[in-house]
Structures are given as structure tokens and as C-alpha cells.
C-alpha positions in Angstrom: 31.6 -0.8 8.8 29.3 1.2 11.4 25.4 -0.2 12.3 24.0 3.2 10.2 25.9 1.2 6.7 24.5 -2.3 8.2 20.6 -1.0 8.5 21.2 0.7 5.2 22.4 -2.3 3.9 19.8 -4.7 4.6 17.0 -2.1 4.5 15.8 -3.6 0.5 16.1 -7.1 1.0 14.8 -8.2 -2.2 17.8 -5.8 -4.1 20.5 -7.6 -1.8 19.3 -11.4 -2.4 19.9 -10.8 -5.8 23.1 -10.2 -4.8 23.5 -13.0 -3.2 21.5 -15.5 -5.7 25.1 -15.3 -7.7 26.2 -17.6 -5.9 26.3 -21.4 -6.7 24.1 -23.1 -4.3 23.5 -26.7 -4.4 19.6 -28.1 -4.3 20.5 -31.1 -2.1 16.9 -30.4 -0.4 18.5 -30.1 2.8 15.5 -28.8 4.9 17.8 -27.2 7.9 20.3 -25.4 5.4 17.4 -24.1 3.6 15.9 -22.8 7.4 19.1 -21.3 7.8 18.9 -19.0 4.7 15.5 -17.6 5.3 16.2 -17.0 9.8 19.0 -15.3 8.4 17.5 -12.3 6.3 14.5 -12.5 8.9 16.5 -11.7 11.9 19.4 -9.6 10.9 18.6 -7.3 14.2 20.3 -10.2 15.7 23.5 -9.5 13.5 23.4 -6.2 14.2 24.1 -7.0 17.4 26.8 -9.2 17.7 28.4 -7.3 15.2 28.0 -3.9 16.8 31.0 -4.2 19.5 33.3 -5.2 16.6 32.0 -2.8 13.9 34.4 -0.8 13.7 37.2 -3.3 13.0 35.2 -4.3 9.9 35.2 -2.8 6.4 32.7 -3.5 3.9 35.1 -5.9 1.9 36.2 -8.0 5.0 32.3 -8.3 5.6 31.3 -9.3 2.3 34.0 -12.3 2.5 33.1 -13.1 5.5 29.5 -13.4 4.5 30.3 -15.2 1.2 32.1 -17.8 3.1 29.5 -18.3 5.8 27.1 -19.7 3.1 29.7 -21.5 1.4 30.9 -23.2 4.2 27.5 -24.2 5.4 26.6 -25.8 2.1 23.4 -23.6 2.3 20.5 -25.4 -0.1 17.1 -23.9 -0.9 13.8 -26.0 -1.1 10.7 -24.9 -2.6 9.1 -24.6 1.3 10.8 -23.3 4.1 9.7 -22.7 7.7 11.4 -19.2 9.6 10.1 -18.7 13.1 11.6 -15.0 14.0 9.9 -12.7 17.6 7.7 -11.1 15.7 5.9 -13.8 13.6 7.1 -17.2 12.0 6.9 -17.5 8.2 6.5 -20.4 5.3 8.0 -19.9 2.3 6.9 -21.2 -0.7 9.1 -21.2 -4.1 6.6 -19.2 -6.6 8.6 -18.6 -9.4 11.8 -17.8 -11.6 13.3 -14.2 -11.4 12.7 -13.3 -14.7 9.4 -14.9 -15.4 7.9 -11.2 -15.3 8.7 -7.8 -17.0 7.8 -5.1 -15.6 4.8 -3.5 -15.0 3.0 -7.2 -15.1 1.1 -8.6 -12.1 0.9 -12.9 -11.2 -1.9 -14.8 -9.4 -0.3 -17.1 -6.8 -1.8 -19.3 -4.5 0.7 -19.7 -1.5 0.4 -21.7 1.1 -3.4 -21.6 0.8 -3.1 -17.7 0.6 -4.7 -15.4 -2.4 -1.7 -13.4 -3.8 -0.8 -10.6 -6.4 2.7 -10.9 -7.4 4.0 -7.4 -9.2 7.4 -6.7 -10.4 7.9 -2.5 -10.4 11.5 -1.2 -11.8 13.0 -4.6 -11.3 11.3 -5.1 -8.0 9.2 -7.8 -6.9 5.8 -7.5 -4.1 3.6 -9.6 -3.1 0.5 -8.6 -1.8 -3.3 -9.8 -1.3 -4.9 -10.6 -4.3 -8.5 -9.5 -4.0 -9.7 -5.8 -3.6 -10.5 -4.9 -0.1 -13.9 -3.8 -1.7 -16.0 -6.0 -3.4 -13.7 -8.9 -3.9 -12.6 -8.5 -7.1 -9.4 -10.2 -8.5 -6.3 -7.4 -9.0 -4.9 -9.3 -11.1 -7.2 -8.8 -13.9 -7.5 -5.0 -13.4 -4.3 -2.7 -14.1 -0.7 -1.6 -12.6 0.7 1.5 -13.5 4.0 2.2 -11.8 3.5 0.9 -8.1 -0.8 1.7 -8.6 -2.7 -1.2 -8.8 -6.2 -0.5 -10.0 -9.4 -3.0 -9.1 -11.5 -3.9 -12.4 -14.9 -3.7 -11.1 -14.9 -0.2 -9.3 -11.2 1.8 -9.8 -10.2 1.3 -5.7 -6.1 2.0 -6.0 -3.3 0.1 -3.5 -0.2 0.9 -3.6 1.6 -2.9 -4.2 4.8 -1.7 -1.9 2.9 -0.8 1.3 -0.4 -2.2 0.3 -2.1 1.0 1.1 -5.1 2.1 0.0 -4.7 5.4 -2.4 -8.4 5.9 -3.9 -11.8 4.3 -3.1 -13.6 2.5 -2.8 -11.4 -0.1 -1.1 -11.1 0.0 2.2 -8.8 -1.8 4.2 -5.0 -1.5 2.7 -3.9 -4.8 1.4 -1.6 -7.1 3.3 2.0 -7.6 2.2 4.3 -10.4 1.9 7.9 -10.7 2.2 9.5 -11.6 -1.2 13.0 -13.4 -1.1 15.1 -13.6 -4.7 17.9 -16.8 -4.4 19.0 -18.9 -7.4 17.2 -16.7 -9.5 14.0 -18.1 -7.6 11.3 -16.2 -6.0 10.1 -17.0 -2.5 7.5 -15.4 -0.7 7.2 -16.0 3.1 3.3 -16.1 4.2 2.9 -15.6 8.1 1.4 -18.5 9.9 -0.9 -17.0 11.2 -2.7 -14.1 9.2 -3.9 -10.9 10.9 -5.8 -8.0 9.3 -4.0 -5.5 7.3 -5.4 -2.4 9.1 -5.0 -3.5 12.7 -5.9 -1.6 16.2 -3.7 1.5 16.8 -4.2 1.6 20.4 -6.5 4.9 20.2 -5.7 7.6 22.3 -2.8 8.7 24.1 -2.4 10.8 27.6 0.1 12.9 25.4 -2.3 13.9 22.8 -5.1 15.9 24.3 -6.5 17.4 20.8 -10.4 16.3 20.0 -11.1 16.1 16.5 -14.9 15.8 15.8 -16.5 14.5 12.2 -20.1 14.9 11.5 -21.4 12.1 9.4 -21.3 8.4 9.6 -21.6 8.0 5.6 -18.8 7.6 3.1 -16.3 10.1 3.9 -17.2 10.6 7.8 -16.3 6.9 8.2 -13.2 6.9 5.9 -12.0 9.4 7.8 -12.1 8.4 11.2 -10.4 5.0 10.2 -7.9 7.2 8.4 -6.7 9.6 11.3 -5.8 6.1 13.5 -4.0 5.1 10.4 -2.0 7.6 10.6 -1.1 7.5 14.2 -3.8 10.2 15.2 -4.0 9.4 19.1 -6.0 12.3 20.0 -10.0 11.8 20.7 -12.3 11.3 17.7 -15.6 11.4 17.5 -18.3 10.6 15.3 -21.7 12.5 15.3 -24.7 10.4 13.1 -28.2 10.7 12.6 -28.4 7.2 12.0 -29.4 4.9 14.2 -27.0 2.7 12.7 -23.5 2.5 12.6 -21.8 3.8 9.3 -22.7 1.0 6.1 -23.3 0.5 2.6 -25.2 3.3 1.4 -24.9 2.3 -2.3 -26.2 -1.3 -1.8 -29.6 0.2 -1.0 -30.7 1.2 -4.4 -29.3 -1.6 -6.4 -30.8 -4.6 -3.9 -34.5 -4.8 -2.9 -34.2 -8.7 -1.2 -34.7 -7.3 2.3 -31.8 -5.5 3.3 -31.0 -5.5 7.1 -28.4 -2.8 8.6 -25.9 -6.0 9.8 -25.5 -6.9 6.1 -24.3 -3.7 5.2 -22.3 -3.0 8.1 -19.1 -1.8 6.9 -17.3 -2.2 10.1 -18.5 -4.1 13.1 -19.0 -2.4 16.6 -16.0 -3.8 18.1 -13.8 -2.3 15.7 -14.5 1.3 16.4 -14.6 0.2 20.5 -10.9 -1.2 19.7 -9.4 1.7 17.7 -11.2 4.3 20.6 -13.8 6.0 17.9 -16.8 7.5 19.8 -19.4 7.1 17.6 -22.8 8.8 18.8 -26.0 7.7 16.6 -29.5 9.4 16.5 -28.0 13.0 17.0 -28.0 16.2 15.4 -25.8 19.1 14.7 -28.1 22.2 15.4 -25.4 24.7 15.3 -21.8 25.5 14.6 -19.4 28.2 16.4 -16.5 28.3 14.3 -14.6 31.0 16.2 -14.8 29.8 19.6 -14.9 26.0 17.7 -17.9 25.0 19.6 -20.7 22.9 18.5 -24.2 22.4 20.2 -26.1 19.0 19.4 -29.9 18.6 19.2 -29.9 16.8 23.3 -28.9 20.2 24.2 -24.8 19.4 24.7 -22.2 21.3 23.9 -18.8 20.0 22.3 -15.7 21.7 21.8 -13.3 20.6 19.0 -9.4 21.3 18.0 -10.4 20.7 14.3 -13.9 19.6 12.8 -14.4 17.6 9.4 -18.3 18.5 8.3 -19.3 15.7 6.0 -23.0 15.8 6.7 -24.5 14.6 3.7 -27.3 15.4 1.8 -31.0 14.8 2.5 -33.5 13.8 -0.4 -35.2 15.9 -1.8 -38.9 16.1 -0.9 -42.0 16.8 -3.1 -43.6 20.1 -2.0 -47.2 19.2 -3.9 -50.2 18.4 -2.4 -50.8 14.7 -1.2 -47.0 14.3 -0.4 -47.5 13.6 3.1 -49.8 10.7 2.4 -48.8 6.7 3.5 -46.4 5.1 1.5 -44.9 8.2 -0.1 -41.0 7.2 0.2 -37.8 8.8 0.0 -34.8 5.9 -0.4 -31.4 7.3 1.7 -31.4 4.9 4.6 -31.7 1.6 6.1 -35.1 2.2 7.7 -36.0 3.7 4.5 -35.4 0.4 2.0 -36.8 -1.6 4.9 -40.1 0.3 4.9 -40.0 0.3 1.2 -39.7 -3.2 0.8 -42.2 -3.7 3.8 -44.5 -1.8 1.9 -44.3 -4.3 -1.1 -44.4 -7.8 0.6 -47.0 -6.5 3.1 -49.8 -4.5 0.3 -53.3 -6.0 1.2 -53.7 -7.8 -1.7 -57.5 -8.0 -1.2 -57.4 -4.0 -1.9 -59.5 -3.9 -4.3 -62.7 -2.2 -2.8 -65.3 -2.5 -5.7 -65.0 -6.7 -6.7 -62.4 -7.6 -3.6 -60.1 -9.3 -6.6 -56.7 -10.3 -5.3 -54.1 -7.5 -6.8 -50.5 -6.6 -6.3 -49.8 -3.3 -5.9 -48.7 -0.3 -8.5 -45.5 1.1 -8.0 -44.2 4.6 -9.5 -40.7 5.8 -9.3 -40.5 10.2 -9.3 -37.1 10.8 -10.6 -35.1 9.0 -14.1 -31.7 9.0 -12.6 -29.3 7.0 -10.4 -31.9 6.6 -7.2 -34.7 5.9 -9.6 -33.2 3.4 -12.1 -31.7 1.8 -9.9 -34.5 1.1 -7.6 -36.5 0.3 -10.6 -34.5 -2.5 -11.8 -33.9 -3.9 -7.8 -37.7 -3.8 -7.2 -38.5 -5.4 -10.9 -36.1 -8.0 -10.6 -36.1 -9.0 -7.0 -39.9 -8.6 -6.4 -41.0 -8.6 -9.4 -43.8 -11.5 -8.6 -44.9 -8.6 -5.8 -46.0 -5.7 -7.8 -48.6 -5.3 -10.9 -46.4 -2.4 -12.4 -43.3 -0.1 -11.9 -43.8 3.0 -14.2 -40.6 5.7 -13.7 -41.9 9.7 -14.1 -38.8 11.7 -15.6 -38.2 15.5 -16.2 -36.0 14.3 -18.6 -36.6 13.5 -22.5 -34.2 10.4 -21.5 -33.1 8.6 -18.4 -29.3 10.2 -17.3 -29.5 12.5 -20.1 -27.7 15.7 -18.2 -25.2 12.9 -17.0 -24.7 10.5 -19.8 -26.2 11.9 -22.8 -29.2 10.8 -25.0 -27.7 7.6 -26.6 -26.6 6.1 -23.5 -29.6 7.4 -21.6 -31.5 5.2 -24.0 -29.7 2.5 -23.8 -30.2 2.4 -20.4 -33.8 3.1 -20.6 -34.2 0.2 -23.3 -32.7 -2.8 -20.7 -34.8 -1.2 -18.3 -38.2 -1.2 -20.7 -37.2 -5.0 -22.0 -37.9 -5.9 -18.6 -41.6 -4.4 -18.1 -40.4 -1.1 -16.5 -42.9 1.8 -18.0 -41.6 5.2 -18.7 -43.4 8.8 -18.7 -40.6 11.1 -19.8 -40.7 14.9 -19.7 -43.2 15.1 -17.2 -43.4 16.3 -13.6 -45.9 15.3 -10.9 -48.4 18.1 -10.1 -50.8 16.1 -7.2 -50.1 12.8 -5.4 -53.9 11.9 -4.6 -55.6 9.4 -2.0 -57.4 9.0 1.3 -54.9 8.8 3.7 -53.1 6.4 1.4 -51.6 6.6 -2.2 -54.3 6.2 -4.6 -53.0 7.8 -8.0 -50.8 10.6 -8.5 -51.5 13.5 -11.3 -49.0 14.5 -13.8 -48.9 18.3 -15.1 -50.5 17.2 -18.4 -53.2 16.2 -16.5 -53.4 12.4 -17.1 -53.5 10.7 -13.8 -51.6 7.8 -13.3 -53.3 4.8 -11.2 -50.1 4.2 -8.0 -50.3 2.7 -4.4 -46.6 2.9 -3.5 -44.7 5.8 -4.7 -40.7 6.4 -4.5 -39.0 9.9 -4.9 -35.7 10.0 -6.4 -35.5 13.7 -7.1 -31.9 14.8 -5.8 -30.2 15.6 -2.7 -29.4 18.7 -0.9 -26.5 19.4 1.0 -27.0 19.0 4.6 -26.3 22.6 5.8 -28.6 24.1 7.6 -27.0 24.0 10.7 -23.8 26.4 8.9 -24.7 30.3 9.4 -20.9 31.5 10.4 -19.7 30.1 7.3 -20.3 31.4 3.8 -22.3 28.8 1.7 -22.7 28.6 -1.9 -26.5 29.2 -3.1 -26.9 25.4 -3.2 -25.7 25.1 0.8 -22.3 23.8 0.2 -18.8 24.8 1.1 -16.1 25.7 -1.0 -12.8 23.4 0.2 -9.2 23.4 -1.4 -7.5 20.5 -2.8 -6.8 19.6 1.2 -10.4 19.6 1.8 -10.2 22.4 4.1 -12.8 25.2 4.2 -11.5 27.9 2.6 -13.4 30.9 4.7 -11.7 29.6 8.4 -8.7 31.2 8.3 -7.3 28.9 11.3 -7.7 25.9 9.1 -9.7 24.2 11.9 -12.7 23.4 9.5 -12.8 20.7 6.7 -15.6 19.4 4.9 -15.6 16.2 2.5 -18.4 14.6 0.5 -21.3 15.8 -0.8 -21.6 18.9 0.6 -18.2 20.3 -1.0 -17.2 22.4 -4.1 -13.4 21.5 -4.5 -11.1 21.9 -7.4 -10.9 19.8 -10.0 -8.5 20.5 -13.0 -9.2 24.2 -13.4 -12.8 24.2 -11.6 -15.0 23.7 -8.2 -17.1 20.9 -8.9 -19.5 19.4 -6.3 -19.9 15.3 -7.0 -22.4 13.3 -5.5 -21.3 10.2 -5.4 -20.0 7.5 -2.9 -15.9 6.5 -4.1 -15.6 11.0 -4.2 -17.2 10.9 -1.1 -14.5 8.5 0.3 -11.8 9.9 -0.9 -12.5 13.2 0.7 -13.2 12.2 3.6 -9.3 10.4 3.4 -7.5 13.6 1.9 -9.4 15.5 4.7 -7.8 12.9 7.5 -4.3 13.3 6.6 -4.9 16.9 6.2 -6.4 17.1 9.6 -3.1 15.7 10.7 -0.7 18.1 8.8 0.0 15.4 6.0 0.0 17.5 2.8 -1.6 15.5 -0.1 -3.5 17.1 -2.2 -6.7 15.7 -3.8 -5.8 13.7 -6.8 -8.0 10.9 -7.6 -10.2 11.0 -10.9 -14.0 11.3 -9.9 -15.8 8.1 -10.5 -19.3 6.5 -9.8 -20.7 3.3 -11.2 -24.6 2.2 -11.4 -25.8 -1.3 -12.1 -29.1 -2.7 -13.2 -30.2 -5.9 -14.5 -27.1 -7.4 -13.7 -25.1 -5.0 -16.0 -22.8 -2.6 -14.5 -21.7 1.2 -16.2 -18.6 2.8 -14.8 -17.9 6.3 -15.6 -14.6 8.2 -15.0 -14.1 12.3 -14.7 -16.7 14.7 -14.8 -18.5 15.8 -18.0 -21.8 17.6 -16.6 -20.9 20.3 -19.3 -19.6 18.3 -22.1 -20.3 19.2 -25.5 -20.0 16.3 -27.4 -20.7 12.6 -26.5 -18.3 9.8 -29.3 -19.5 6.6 -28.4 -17.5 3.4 -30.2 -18.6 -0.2 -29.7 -22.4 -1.6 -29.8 -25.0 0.5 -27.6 -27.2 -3.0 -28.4 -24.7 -5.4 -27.3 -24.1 -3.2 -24.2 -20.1 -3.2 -25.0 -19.3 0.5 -25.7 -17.2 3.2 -24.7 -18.5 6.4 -24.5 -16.0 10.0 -24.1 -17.3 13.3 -23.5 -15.5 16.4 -24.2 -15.9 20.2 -24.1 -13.8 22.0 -26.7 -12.1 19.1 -27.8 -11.3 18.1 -25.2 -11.8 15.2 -22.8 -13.2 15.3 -20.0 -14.6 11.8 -18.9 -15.6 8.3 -20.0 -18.2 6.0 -19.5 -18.0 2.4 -20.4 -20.1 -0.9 -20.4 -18.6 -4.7 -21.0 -15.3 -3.4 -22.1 -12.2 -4.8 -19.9 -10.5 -2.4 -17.8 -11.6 0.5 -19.7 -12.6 2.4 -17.1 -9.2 2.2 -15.0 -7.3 2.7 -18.0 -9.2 5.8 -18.7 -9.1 7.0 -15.0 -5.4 6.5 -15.2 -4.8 8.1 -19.1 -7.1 11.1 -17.6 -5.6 11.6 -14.5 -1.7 11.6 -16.8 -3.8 14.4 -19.5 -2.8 11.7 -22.2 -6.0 11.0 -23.5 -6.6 11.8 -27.4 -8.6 14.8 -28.3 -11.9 14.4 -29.6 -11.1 15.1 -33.3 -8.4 12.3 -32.8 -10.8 9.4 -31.6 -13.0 10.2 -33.8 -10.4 9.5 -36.8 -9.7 6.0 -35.2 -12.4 3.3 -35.8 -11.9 1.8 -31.9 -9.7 3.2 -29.5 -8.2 0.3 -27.3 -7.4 1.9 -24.0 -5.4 -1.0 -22.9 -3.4 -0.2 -25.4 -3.3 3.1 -25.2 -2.5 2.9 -21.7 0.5 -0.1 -22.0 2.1 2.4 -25.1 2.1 5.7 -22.1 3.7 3.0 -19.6 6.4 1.9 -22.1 7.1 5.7 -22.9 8.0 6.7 -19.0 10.6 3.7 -19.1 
């Protein structure tokens, strides 16, 4: 027996305890017996050791009864708890469980040791991992597991439960993994004594690796990336261009909370994380212009940085009113920080003695330009969280009904109904001609002519890709860049250039879609790290975004912008519904409200093409995607 068959040997752990568990082991408690069995799966370098200079009078039949009569001789016991201390960290185990106790496929709470953890069993196979999303919190437990995918409830993040890795956003930090032990047909899993993070320092750059990758844009998949490329043992320079003053943080959180929001509360990493893991970020600074053929970029202080390979995830800005009175005080765009603050600042701080002809105490009017995600969204945070700040919030849509191009007329209404139950005012299918006032918002003209009484006024008209500072690159009419499934730019032919997020057409089943939205954004800005680094994965997660209002939440899975029909089963009224839009029969995404797990299951059932035609739901009187999902599961085994 040679140390290449030992490694192999002990390389699954879990498959050889089983092995081992056939034996008849008496539970005597004895404490150091049971210390015994643990030290020696946790330190079988040691064994490889001593057994090295003798390997090769071994065979694998003298080993195996040699083995079998070390624990036989020694009696070994097991107890529910058992301390290991090995050189690299010192374990408790903690008895969690019978071998059989779960099929597979199926997923366990556990509290160990005062730890969170998700127990899975895969092909036979038992891991143990956190139990909460890296995300938002949310239990994994209660979401899905398809093969070795675990998918979060509240907003369709995927970790591999093997490695813990993260494998589609919006999670961010891979989960944390637990050794699992199988003796006695009992399952143990060791938790360190002393827990550190999952995604840990990579010691940053190395003398060996003098390649400078540069990523402009500190939003979602500028900052996924840069965490990515350490990940994956990038030790080259990175660094990080921003116009924020800030360093990269929750954009999402700023239309759906209005209670004062403050940069440090959306951080998503701290400072000393990105000074540990050597990220240069550089805040308040603009790209003015880009030299892809001598791969030179000039900022807006006048320097000039060279680059071995650039990601361009730049964003979008908002879109701007170009209509008279738009530059007047307390016209707002919402797309940063300082932008919520001054919105909110504007609310809490209205003179409420404004009121020039009687000097009666008022609050102030507040209308929203734009009926989708920006918009509602705001609506609902301003009306719920300030409501006993403002005298009115009236929304001005294009639209016949809230989301219709996104979500079609019946769940654009439904939407628009929560929102009217809770004194938002609508004025559909109109546009804003004049915004009116002396020096400050006064009232704001609509192109029927009806003027509309305002004295704070939020535009939530769309984004545009943040492009300008591209001329050496073709651009679509819109401004952005057409990518492959890699994320890299498909016009420089050196594959030096990516781009991620916003900005990006890139394929999507058998067409270039551009998605706005922050969990795409992400995992862009991921694909495009590992790309960056010669890893070759392809983009594969199913588009998703989510909105919330009114402390309801609507996920939505694919992307149906042209669908021609919309088959909605549930209750629209009781806000439990699914909703599947499909072009040609066909399928293309899913939107869903109070319904468990739909959403992952649908992501999951899209993303394997086994969804039901159109004509197919519509024969069946409710569609359980659970189900559905469990019945594809069962077919791969």
C-alpha cells in the first residue's frame, strides 16, 4: 500500500466511516475512547507518516486488519459529544442524528453546539453547512435542494451544500462547512471551537503576479467581482474605480426603506475588509475615457491607469426630466445614498408654516414621476414610514397600469390596489409637460393640462447605461455592450475587456437581453471574475428581481418583457397567486406572491426547460410547483 492509495483512501471521509460503523462498538460512554475515534479521522496526515517508511510492506488487506483490530482492541466507544484538538483547529462533536433519518434530496435544521446548521444528504451523502443565507438571513432549510443546489426562500441566492460556495445571487459570502462523521449508524458533526468567517483574507497580492486588473463600478457586480477574483486566488492588483463617495452598499434597500437610511447601515462590506484582502478602492472618480488598444484608461483628476484586463460595470444613471422647471429645489432623482438622504431630509425638514396666504401649519405634497420599481417602491416606503410627514403621495404613470410592460395588467393592478388601499393617488397614462415654481416646486403640469398641486417631486423614469466615456468600442443604440455568456466584450478581440450589470446585452436562451436589476447584476459581475481569471463558466443563472411594498414581497423568475400571454392561478385579492408568462406557448418566466418556494422551484424547473407549456397549465386547475419540481428530482434518480 503506497501514500497516493492512503490519501485516496481517506480523501471522502464520510463514505469510509460508513465502513467502519459495521462494526460493533460498545456505548460504555467512555469520553477518552470516544476522543480517540474522532483525533483519528482528524489527523490521518499523522498516519501517513509513520506509515510511509513501511508502505511498501503493506497491502490493503494487511491494513484493513490491522485497522479493524486497532479499534477492537481499544474498546473504542462513541458519546453523543466529543472534543478533537488537531494543528489546524480543535473540534466538538455533537451526535445529531441516525444515518437513515433522511432520504435524499431532504435538508435538517440542527442546532449544534450553539451553531445554526443545514444538514443535507445528496446521493447517499451527508453536509453540513450554515443554516441561514449569507443574504438576508433567511432559513435554507425552508427553501429548496436540487442535487447539491440549495436555493434561499426569500430571494433565489444558490450555495453549493459540499463547498458551501456561493453559485447565484444574491448571497454573498459562501457558507461555512462542517465536518460530518457516520459511526454506529450515527451522524456527528464536528463544529470548530472557534468560528471564523467563511470567505476569509487571501493575502492580496503577490511579488509573482504583476497583472493589474481594474473594475469600474462599486455597485452590484463591480463589488461581487472584486471579492470574487481573491476567491479565486487572483493575487495580481485590483482596483476599484467609484463615483461614490461611499464604499460599495445596498443599493436595493434605498427604494423599499425611507426611515433615514445612512451609508454605514448599508455597507456591504466594512473598510477593513477590502484593506485586508489588498482591494484599492478609489471613490469620487470618474472614468472620462477608455483606450482599449493600448488598455489605457484616463480618470476625471487627470491620471492615467494602465490595465492587463478591465471589467466595465459602470451602471446606469437616472434618467432626467428634460422639461422646463426640472432644475428647480427638491426635484429628486433616487440612485444613491446622498440621494435618499436628501429625499428624506426634504420630508422631515418642509417648513410646515408654508402656507403663504393664511400661514396654516401643512405637510408637504409629494408626487412620484414614473409607475414602476423606483416609483412604487418609493411610494409605499415614504407612505408607510412617513406617512404622518406628508399631506399626499400621488404616482404619474405613462402606463394604463403600474408594471404593465413587466407584469401585465392583472398583476399591475393588483399592485396598484395595495398601493391605493393605503392612500397612494394614481394618474395613469399621463406624462408631465412643466414642473412649475419659484425657485422651489410649486405644482407640476401634466400634458392634459390639469395641474397637479406638488412641493417635493421624485423621478423614477429609467436608467441609462453609463457609457459615455466608451467611443473605441461599438455600443448598441441604447449605450450598452454586447458580452458572451463569459461576460466578455465581444468587439476586443484580446479578450481584455468585460462588462457585467446593467450596461450588458448577453445571451439568454436564444437571445441578448439587457436586465436591470441587482441579483443579474451580481451574478455578472461573478461569471466576469472567474472569466477574468481563465475559469470557463458560462452564465447560467435564471434572471430574477423581487420588489416589496407594504410588507408584501413579489418575486419574479426569467424574463418575459415580450410575453404574449399572462395565466395567473391563485387569488390576485388574497395576494397568493402565481402568475406565468409565455410567448408561443411557451414559458418564459414566473412571478409569484404568498406562495411557498414557488419562485425557486420555478427558477430551478426553468433553468432544467421542464416547465409545462401554456396550453398544459392552463388544463390544470393549480399547478403545485413543489410538486412539480420533487416529481423532476425523483425522475433524475
Amino acid at each position: 500500500m503506497n501514500s497516493k492509495f492512503f490519501n485516496k483512501f481517506f480523501r471522502n471521509q464520510t463514505k469510509f466511516t460508513k465502513n467502519i460503523s459495521r462494526l460493533n462498538f460498545n456505548n460504555n460512554n467512555n469520553s477518552s475512547n470516544g476522543q480517540k475515534f474522532f483525533r483519528f479521522f482528524s489527523t490521518k496526515q499523522s498516519l501517513l507518516n509513520s506509515f510511509k517508511k513501511s508502505s511498501k510492506f503493506f497491502n490493503y488487506s494487511l491494513f484493513a486488519t490491522g485497522l479493524i483490530s486497532f479499534y477492537y482492541l481499544s474498546n473504542l466507544n462513541f458519546e453523543t459529544k466529543a472534543q478533537v484538538s488537531t494543528k489546524a483547529e480543535e473540534l466538538i462533536f455533537e451526535q445529531v442524528g441516525f444515518e437513515n433519518e433522511l432520504k435524499d434530496g431532504e435538508m435538517k435544521e440542527l442546532n449544534v453546539n450553539g451553531v445554526k446548521v443545514l444538514l443535507s444528504r445528496v446521493n447517499g451523502v451527508y453536509y453540513a453547512t450554515d443554516l441561514n443565507c449569507t443574504h438576508y438571513g433567511a432559513p435554507l432549510n425552508t427553501g429548496i435542494l436540487v442535487d447539491d443546489i440549495v436555493s434561499c426562500p426569500w430571494h433565489n441566492a444558490q450555495f453549493s451544500v459540499k463547498d458551501g460556495q456561493v453559485l447565484a445571487a444574491p448571497g454573498m459570502d459562501p457558507l461555512r462547512t462542517y465536518k460530518v462523521l457516520i459511526a454506529d449508524s450515527k451522524i456527528f458533526i464536528g463544529i470548530p471551537k472557534e468560528l471564523k468567517p467563511a470567505f476569509q483574507n487571501n493575502k492580496g497580492c503577490s511579488c509573482s503576479d504583476k497583472r493589474t486588473f481594474i473594475i469600474i463600478g462599486g455597485g452590484a457586480a463591480g463589488s461581487t467581482a472584486v471579492e470574487t477574483l481573491r476567491q479565486d486566488g487572483f493575487k495580481g492588483k485590483i482596483i476599484l474605480l467609484t463615483k461614490d463617495k461611499y464604499l460599495p452598499y445596498d443599493r436595493p434597500s434605498l427604494s423599499k426603506s425611507m426611515g433615514g437610511t445612512s451609508a454605514d447601515k448599508l455597507l456591504l462590506r466594512c473598510e477593513q475588509f477590502y484593506v485586508a484582502n489588498q482591494i484599492d478602492i478609489r471613490r469620487e472618480i470618474e472614468v472620462v475615457s477608455l483606450n482599449s488598444q493600448q488598455k489605457l484608461i484616463t480618470l476625471s483628476n487627470g491620471e492615467i491607469l494602465s490595465y492587463d484586463k478591465l471589467l466595465i460595470a459602470s451602471g446606469s444613471r437616472p434618467r432626467t426630466l428634460n422639461i422646463p422647471g426640472s432644475q428647480l429645489a427638491n426635484v429628486f432623482t433616487l440612485r444613491t445614498v446622498d440621494d435618499a438622504i436628501n429625499i428624506y431630509n426634504a420630508i422631515k425638514s418642509f417648513p410646515k408654516n408654508n402656507d403663504d396666504n393664511n400661514n396654516n401649519s401643512r405637510l408637504p405634497k409629494i408626487a412620484i414621476i414614473g409607475s414602476s420599481f423606483i416609483g412604487m417602491e418609493t411610494a409605499a416606503a415614504i407612505g408607510k414610514e412617513l406617512k404622518n410627514d406628508v399631506d399626499s403621495i400621488t404616482i404619474i404613470g405613462m402606463e394604463l397600469i403600474p408594471f404593465e410592460r413587466v407584469l401585465g395588467a392583472q398583476v399591475g393592478s393588483t399592485l396598484k390596489k395595495m398601493h391605493s388601499d393605503n392612500d397612494i393617488f394614481f394618474k395613469m397614462n399621463r406624462t408631465v409637460s412643466k414642473i412649475e415654481g419659484n425657485l422651489k416646486v410649486e405644482s407640476l403640469v401634466l400634458d392634459n393640462g390639469n395641474v397637479l398641486n406638488a412641493d417635493i417631486i421624485i423621478v423614477g423614469a429609467g436608467a441609462i447605461p453609463e457609457t459615455s466615456f466608451i467611443n473605441d468600442i461599438p455600443k448598441l443604440n441604447d449605450g450598452s455592450l454586447i458580452v458572451d455568456s463569459q461576460m466578455r466584450v465581444i468587439d476586443v478581440k484580446d479578450n481584455s475587456v468585460f462588462a457585467a450589470g446593467d450596461i450588458v446585452n448577453f445571451p439568454y436562451l436564444n437571445n441578448n437581453v439587457r436586465v436591470e436589476h441587482w441579483a443579474v447584476a451580481q451574478n455578472h459581475g461573478r461569471i466576469a471574475a472567474h472569466s477574468m481569471v481563465d475559469k470557463q463558466i458560462n452564465f447560467q443563472p435564471i434572471p430574477f428581481f423581487w420588489t416589496r411594498s407594504w410588507d408584501t414581497s413579489l418575486g419574479y423568475v426569467g424574463n418575459g418583457f415580450q410575453y404574449d400571454e399572462v395565466i395567473i392561478q391563485g387569488s390576485l385579492e388574497e395576494r397568493k397567486f402565481v402568475a406565468y408568462y409565455s410567448k408561443n406557448d411557451v414559458v418564459i418566466a414566473v412571478a409569484s406572491m404568498g406562495i411557498s418556494n414557488a419562485i425557486p422551484c420555478a427558477s430551478e424547473l426553468l433553468r432544467l426547460n421542464k416547465l409545462p407549456t401554456a396550453t398544459q397549465i392552463k388544463q390544470i386547475d393549480s399547478l403545485d410547483l413543489n410538486q412539480l419540481l420533487e416529481q423532476v428530482k425523483q425522475s433524475k434518480n
